[in-house]
Phi, psi and omega in degrees: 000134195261199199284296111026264171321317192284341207269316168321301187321319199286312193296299200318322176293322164296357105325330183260001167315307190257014152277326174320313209266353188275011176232048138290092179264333228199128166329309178268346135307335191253327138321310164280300171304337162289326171287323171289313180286002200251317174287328161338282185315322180275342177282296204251356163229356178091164191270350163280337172284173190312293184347299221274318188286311166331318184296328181301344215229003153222165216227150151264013190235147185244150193274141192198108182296092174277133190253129186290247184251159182300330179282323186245354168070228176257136155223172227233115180240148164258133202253154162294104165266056198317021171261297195328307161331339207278324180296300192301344212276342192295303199281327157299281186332293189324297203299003215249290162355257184356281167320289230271004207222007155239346207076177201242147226259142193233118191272081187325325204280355175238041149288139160300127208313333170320309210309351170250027165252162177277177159318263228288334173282319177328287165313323169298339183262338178314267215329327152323311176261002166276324196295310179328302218282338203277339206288295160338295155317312169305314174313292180330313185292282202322312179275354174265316169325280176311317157305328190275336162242006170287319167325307193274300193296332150313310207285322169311315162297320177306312151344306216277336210271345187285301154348282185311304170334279186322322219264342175305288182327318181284321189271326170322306192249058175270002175288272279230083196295338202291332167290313177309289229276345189285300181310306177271031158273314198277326198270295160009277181272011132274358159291313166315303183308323152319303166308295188307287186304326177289331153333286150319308185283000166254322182295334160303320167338284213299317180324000000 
């Protein structure tokens, strides 16, 4: 939306404050159009301005002391005033006078954290956290390899040394074929295991 445009937007609503305001009757009608106009204002002239402050300080209503009973004496009432229009309607023309002869209020403090870098920095830091994010990735892939081969040369010694064991048994119980035929059973299938994990380790490799 150009600029232009916001600025139309900003009158229109404010015209239309002031068909709102000619069927005002009633106190608590006139409280929701001041509230609705009160955010208008903060939209498109800001919450600092006089305008915007100015509004906080009218009422449709005039303070008027009635006297009750003999028991309660006089208080102090707030009454429905229809002259009180004459002030917002006074305070709308004005904003719109306004808008239309500044424009409408740019709240810096709400720009997006971007809004102060240009294009090419912009692209330059994605492209910057993409090279990371890929670098990063790679590291990570490195270190599940190297865990995956570190994994396997433990289990291998741990293997080879269960080998060693078996074969210390085998000589010890070589009277006893049923301790033979169990041992070289045992030593088989840790050798398959050898294999399958070394299987493993070129295949990881190749990754």
């Amino acid at each position: 939306m150009t600029i232009f445009n916001k600025r139309k937007k900003a009158i229109d609503a404010l015209n239309k404050h002031l068909v709102d305001l000619t069927a005002i009757s009633n106190v608590r009608d006139g409280n929701n159009l001041k509230a609705s106009l009160m955010d208008t204002l903060n939209l498109y002239i800001g919450t600092e301005s006089s305008i915007s402050k100015r509004l906080e300080g009218l009422y449709f209503t005039r303070r008027e002391d009635i006297y009750h009973s003999q028991e309660l004496g006089i208080l102090t009432e707030h009454i429905y005033d229809e002259s009180k229009k004459d002030s917002f309607r006074d305070l709308i023309q004005h904003a719109i006078k306004y808008i239309d002869a500044n424009g409408i209020y740019k709240n810096d403090t709400r720009r997006n954290f971007l809004g102060g870098f240009n294009n090419g920095e912009i692209i330059g830091g994605i492209v910057g956290a993409i090279i990371l994010t890929l670098g990063i990735g790679n590291y990570l892939g490195k270190l599940e390899k190297d865990r995956e081969v570190f994994q396997f040369e433990k289990e291998k010694v741990s293997l080879e040394n269960k080998i060693l064991e078996l074969t210390a048994r085998i000589n010890k119980s070589s009277a006893d074929s049923v301790l033979l035929q169990q041992a070289q059973q045992e030593i088989i299938y840790n050798k398959k295991l050898i294999d399958s994990l070394q299987t493993t380790k070129i295949t990881t490799k190749r990754k």
